[in-house]
PDB file of N, CA, C and O in Angstrom:
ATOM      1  N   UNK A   1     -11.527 -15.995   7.629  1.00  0.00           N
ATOM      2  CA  UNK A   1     -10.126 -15.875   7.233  1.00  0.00           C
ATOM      3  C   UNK A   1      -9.843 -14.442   6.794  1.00  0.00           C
ATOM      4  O   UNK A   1     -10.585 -13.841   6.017  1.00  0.00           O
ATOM      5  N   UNK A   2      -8.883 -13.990   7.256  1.00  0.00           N
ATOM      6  CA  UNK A   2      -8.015 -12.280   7.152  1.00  0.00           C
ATOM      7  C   UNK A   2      -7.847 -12.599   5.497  1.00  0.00           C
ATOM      8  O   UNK A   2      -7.790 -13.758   5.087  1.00  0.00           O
ATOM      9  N   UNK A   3      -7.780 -11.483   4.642  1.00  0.00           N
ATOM     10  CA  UNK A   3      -7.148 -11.315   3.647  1.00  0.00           C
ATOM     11  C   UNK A   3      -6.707  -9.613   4.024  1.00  0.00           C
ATOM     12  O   UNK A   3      -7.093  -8.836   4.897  1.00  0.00           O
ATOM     13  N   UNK A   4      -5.712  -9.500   2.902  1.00  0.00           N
ATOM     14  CA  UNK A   4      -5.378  -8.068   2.932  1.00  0.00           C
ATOM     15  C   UNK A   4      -5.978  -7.782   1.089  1.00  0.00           C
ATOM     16  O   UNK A   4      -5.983  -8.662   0.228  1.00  0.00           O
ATOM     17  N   UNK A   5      -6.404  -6.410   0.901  1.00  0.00           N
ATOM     18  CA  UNK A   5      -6.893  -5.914   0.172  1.00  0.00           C
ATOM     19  C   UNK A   5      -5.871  -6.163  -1.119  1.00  0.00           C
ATOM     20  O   UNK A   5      -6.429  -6.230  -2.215  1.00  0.00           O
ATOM     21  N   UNK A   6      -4.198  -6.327  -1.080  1.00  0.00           N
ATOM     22  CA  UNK A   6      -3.956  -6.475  -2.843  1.00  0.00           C
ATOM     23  C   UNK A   6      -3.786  -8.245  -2.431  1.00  0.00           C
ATOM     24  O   UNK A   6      -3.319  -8.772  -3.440  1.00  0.00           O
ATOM     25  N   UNK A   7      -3.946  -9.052  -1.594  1.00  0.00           N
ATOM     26  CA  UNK A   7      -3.883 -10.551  -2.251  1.00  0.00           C
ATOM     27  C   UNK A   7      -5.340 -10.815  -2.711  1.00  0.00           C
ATOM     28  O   UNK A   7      -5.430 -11.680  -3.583  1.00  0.00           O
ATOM     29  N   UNK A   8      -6.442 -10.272  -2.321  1.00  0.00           N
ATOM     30  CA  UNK A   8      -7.563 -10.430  -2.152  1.00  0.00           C
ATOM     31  C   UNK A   8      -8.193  -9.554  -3.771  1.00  0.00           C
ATOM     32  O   UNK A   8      -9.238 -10.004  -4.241  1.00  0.00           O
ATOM     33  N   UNK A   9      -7.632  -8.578  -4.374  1.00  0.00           N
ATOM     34  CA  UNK A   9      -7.597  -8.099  -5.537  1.00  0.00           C
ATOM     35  C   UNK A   9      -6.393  -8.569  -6.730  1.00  0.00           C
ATOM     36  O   UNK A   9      -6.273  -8.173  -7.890  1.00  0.00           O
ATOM     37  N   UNK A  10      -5.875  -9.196  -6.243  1.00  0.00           N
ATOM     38  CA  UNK A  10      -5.122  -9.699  -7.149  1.00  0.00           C
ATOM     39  C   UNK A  10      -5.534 -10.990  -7.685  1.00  0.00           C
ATOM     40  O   UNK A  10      -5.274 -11.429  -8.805  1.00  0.00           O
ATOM     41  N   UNK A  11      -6.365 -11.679  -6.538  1.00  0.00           N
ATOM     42  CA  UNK A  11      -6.693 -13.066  -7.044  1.00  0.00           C
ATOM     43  C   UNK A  11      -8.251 -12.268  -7.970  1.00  0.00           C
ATOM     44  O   UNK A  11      -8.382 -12.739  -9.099  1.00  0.00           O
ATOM     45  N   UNK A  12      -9.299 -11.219  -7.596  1.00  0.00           N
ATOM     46  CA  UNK A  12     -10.019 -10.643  -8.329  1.00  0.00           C
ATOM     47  C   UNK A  12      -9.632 -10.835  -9.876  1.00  0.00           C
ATOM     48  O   UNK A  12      -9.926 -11.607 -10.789  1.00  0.00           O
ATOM     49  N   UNK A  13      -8.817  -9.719  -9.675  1.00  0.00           N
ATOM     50  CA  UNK A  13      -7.961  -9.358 -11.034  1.00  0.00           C
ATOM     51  C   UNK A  13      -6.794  -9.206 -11.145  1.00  0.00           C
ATOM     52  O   UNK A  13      -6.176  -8.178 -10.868  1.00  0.00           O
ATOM     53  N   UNK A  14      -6.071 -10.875 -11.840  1.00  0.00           N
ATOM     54  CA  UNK A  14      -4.654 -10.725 -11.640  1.00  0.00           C
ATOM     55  C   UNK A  14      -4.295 -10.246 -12.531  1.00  0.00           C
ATOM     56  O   UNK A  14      -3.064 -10.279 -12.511  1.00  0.00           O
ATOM     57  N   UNK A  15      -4.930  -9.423 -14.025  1.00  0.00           N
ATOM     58  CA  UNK A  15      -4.014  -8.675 -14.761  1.00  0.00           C
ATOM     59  C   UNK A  15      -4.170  -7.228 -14.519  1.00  0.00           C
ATOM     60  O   UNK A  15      -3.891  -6.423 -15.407  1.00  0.00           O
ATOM     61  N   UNK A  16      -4.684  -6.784 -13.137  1.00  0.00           N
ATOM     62  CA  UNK A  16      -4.419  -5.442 -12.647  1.00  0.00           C
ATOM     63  C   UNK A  16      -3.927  -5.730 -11.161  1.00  0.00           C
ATOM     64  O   UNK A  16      -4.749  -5.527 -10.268  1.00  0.00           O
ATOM     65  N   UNK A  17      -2.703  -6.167 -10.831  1.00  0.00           N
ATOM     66  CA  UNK A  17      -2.302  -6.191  -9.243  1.00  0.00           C
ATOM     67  C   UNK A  17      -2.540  -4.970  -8.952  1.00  0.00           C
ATOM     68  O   UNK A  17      -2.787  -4.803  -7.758  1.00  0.00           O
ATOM     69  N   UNK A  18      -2.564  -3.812  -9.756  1.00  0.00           N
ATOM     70  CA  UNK A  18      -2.045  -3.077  -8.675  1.00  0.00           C
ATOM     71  C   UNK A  18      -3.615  -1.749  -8.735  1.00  0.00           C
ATOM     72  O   UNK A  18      -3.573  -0.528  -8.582  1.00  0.00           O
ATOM     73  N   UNK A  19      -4.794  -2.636  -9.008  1.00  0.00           N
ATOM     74  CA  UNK A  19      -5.999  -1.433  -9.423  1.00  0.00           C
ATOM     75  C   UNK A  19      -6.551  -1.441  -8.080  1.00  0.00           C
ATOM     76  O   UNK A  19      -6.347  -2.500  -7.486  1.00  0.00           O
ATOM     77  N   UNK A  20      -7.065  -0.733  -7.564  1.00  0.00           N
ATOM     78  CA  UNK A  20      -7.629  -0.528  -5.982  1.00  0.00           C
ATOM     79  C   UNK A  20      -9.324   0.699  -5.749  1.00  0.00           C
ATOM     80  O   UNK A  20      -9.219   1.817  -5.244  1.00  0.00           O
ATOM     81  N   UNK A  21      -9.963   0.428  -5.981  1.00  0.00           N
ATOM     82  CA  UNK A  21     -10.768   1.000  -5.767  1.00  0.00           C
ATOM     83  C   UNK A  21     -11.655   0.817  -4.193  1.00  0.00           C
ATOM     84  O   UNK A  21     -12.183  -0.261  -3.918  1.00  0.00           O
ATOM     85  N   UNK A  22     -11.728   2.089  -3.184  1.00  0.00           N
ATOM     86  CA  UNK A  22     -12.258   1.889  -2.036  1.00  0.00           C
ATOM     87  C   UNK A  22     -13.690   1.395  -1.832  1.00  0.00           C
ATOM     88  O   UNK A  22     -14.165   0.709  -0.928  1.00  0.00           O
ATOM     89  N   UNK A  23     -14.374   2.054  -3.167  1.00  0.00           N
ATOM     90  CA  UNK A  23     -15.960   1.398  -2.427  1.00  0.00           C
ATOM     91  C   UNK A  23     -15.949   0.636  -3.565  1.00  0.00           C
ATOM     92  O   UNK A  23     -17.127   0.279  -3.553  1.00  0.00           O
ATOM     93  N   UNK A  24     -15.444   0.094  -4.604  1.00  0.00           N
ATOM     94  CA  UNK A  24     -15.488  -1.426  -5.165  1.00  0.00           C
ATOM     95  C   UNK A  24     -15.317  -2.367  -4.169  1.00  0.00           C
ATOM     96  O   UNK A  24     -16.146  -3.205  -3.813  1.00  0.00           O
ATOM     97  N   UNK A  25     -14.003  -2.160  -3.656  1.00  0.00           N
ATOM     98  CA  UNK A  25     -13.399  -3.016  -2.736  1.00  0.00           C
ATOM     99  C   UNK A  25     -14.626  -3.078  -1.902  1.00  0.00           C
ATOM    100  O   UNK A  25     -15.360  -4.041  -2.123  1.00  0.00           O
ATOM    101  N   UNK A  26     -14.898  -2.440  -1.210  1.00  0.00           N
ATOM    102  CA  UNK A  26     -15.718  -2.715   0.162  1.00  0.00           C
ATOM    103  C   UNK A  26     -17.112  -3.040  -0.410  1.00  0.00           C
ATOM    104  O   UNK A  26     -17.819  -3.266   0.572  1.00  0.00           O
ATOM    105  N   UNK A  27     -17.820  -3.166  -1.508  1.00  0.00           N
ATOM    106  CA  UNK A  27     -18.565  -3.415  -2.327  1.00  0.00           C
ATOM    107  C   UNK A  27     -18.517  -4.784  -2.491  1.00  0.00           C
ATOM    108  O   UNK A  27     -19.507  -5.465  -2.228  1.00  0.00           O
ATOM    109  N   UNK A  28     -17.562  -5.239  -2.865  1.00  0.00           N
ATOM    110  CA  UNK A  28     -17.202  -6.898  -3.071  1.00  0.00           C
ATOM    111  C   UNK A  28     -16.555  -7.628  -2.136  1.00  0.00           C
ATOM    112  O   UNK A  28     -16.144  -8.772  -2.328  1.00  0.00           O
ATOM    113  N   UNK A  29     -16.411  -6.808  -0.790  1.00  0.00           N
ATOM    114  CA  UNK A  29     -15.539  -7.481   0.040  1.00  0.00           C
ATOM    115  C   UNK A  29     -17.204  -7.639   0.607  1.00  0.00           C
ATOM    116  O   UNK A  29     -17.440  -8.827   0.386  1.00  0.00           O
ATOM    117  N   UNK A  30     -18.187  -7.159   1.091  1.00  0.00           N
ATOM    118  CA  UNK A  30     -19.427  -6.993   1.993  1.00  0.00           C
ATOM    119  C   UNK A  30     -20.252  -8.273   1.029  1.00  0.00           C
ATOM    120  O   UNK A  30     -21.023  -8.942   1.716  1.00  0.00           O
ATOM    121  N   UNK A  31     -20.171  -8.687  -0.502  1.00  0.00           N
ATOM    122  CA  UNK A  31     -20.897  -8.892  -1.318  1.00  0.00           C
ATOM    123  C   UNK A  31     -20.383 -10.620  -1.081  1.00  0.00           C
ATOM    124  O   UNK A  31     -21.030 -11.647  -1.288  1.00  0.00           O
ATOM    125  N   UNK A  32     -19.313 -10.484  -0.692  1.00  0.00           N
ATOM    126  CA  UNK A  32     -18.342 -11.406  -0.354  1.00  0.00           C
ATOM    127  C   UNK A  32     -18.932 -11.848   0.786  1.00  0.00           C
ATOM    128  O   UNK A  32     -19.569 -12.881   0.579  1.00  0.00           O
ATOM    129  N   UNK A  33     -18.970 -11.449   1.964  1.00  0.00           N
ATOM    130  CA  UNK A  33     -19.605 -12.194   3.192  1.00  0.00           C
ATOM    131  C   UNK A  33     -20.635 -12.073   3.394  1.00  0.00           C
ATOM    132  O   UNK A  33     -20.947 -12.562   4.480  1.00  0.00           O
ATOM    133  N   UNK A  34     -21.625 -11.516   2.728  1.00  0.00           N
ATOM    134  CA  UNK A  34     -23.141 -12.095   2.338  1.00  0.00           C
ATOM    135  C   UNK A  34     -23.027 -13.152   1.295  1.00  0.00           C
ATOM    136  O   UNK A  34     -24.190 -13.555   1.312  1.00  0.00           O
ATOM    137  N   UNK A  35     -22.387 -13.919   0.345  1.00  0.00           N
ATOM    138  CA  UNK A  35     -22.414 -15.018   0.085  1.00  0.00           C
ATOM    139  C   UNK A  35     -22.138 -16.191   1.013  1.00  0.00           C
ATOM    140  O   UNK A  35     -22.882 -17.156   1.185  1.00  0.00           O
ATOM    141  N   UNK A  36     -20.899 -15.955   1.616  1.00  0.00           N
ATOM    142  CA  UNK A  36     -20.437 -16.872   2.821  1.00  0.00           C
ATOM    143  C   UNK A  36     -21.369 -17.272   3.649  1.00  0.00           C
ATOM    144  O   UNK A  36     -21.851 -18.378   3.891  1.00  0.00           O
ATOM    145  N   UNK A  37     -21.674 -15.533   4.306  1.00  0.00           N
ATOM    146  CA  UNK A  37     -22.783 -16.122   5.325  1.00  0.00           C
ATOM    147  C   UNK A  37     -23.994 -17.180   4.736  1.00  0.00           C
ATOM    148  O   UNK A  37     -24.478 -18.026   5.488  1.00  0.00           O
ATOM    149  N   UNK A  38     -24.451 -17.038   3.251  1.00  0.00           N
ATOM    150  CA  UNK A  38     -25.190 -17.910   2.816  1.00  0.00           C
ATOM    151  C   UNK A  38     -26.895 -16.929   2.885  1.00  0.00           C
ATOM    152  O   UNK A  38     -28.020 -17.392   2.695  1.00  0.00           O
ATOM    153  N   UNK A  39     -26.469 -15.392   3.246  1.00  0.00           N
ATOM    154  CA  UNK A  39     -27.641 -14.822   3.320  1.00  0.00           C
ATOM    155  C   UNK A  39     -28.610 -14.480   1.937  1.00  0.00           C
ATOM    156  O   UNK A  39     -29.708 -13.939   2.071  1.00  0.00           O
TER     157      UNK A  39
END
């Protein structure tokens, strides 16, 4: 499933909609589908 980076950080941290960090993000987005995958 697609997310876009502020619904996907907002559900993170909804009392910062609007905080964005690039290699957090891609840090927890990668950390994110190595759980999924179940690796």
């Amino acid at each position: 499933m697609a997310f876009t980076s502020e619904n996907y950080l907002t559900k993170v941290y909804p009392d910062e909609p609007t905080f964005f960090d690039t290699s957090n993000y891609i840090a927890m987005a990668t950390n994110e589908t190595i759980i999924k995958a179940g690796a």
